[in-house]
C-alpha positions in Angstrom: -13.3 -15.7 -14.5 -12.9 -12.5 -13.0 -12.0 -13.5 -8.9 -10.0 -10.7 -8.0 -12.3 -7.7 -9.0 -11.9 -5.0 -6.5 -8.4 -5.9 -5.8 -5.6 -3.8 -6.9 -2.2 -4.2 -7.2 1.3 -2.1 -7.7 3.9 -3.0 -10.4 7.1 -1.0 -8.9 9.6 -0.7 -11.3 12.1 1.8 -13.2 13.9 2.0 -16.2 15.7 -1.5 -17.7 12.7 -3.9 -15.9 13.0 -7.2 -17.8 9.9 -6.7 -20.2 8.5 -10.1 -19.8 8.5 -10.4 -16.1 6.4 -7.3 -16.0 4.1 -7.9 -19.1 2.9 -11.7 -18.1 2.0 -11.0 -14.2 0.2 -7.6 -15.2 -1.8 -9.5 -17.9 -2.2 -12.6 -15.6 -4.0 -10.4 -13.2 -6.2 -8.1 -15.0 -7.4 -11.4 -16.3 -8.1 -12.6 -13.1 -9.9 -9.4 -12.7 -7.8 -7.4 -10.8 -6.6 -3.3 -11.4 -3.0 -3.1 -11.6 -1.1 0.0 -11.8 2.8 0.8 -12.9 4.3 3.0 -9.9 7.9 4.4 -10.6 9.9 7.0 -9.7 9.5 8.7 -12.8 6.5 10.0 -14.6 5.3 9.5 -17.8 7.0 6.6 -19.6 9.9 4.0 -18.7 11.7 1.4 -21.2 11.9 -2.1 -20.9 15.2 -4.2 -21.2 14.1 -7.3 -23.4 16.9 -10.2 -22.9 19.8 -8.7 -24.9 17.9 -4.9 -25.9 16.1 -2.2 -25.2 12.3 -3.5 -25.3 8.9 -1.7 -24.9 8.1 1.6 -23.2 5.3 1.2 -20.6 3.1 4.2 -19.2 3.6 5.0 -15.2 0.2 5.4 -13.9 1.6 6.9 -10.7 4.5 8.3 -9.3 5.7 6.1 -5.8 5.7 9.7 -4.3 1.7 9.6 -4.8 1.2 6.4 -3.7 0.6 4.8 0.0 0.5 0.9 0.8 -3.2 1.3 1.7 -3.5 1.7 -1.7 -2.9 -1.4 -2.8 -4.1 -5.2 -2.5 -0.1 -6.8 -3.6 2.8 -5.5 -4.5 5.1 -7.1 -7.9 8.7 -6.3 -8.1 10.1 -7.4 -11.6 13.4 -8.4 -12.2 15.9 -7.0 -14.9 19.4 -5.9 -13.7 19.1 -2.5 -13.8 15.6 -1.8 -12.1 16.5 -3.8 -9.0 20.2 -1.7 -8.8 18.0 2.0 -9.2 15.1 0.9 -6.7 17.1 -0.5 -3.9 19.4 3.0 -4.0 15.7 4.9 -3.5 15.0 5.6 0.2 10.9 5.7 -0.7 11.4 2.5 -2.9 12.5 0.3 0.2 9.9 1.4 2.7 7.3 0.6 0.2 8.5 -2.3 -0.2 9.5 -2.8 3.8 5.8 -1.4 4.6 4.4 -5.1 2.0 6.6 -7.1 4.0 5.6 -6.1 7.2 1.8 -5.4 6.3 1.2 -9.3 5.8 -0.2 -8.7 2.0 0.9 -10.7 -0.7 4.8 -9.4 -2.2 5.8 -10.9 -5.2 9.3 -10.7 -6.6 11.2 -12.7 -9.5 14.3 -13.0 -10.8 16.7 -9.8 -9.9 13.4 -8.0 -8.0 14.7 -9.4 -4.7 17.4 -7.4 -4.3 15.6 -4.4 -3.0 14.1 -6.3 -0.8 18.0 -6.7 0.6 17.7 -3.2 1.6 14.8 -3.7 3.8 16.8 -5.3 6.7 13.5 -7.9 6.9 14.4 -11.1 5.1 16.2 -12.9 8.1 14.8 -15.9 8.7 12.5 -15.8 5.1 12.2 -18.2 2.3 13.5 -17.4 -1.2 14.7 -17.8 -4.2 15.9 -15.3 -7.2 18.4 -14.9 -10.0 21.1 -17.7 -9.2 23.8 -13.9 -9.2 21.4 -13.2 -6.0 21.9 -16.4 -3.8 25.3 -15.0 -2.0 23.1 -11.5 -1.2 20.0 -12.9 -0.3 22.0 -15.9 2.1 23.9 -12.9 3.8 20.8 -10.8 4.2 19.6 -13.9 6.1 17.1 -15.6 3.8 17.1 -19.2 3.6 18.0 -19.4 -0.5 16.5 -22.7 -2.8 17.2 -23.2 -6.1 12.8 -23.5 -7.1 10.6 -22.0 -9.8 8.8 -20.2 -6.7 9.6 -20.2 -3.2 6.3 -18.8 -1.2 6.8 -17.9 2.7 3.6 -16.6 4.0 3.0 -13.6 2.5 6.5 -13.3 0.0 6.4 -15.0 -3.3 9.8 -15.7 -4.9 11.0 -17.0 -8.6 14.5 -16.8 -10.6 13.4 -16.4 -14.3 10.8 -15.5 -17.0 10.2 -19.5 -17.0 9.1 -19.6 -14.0 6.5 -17.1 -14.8 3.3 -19.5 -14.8 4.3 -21.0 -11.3 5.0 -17.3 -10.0 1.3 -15.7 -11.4 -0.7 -18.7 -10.1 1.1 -18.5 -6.6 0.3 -14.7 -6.7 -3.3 -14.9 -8.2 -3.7 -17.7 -5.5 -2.9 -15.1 -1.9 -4.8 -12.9 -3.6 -7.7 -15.1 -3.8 -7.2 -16.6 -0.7 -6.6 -12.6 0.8 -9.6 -11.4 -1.0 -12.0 -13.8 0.1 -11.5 -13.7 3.9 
């Protein structure tokens, strides 16, 4: 059932993204119909980190200097401890991220992928949940931090691990749905 065609949707990640937590919400929504694409800061291809190794290399299909927010339907930020630590240093990685918050469409992050959001300055006040290591960050930041397989507060999804995956793709396929058919 294809109930997202026409939508499209950013993966932003870099190197060391947990393999998993990119692979199952990129296949979850092409199956729903929708186009995703792999934004980074590099070009050509990026490695995965795949629970104790080095996993997969993916293809960027764009570079986040290319890429506006107008672009895009939804915005996924995997998790993996290293991508999280390179995008929230990135000036150009926050304020894409900043600009999903604030635009009001669907932000989905899991596991470590909060912690750019940190960097925003815009999580007072919003509900979440991550990586357990994240709760102190995200609490001082000033989100309101539950232990949950997926926390959604309006338009920011939340989950902590690759098992929460199937609560975390249907709550994003679902604002999508719901966004798409407004």
């Amino acid at each position: 059932m294809e109930k997202l065609l026409n939508v499209r949707v950013a993966i932003l990640t870099e190197e060391g993204f947990e393999e998993v937590e990119l692979t199952s919400p990129k296949e979850a929504l092409e199956k729903a119909g929708a186009r995703v694409e792999i934004i980074s800061t590099k070009t050509g291809k990026i490695k995965a980190w795949d629970k104790t190794n080095w996993g997969i290399e993916i293809k960027v299909d764009k570079a986040l200097a290319d890429v506006k927010i107008e672009d895009y339907d939804a915005l996924v930020l995997p998790g993996g401890v290293m991508n999280p630590d390179k995008l929230r240093l990135n000036k150009d990685a926050v304020k894409f991220a900043g600009d999903f918050l604030m635009s009001g469409k669907p932000l989905a992050a899991i596991c470590h992928g909060p912690q750019t959001l940190i960097e925003t300055g815009m999580l007072e006040g919003r509900k979440m949940t991550s990586f357990p290591s994240l709760k102190t960050d995200l609490t001082n930041a000033g989100a309101k931090w539950a232990d949950k397989e997926m926390v959604q507060d309006d338009n920011l999804i939340t989950s902590r691990k690759p098992a929460d995956l199937p609560a975390f793709n249907k709550a994003l396929i679902g604002a999508l749905t719901l966004q798409h058919h407004q």
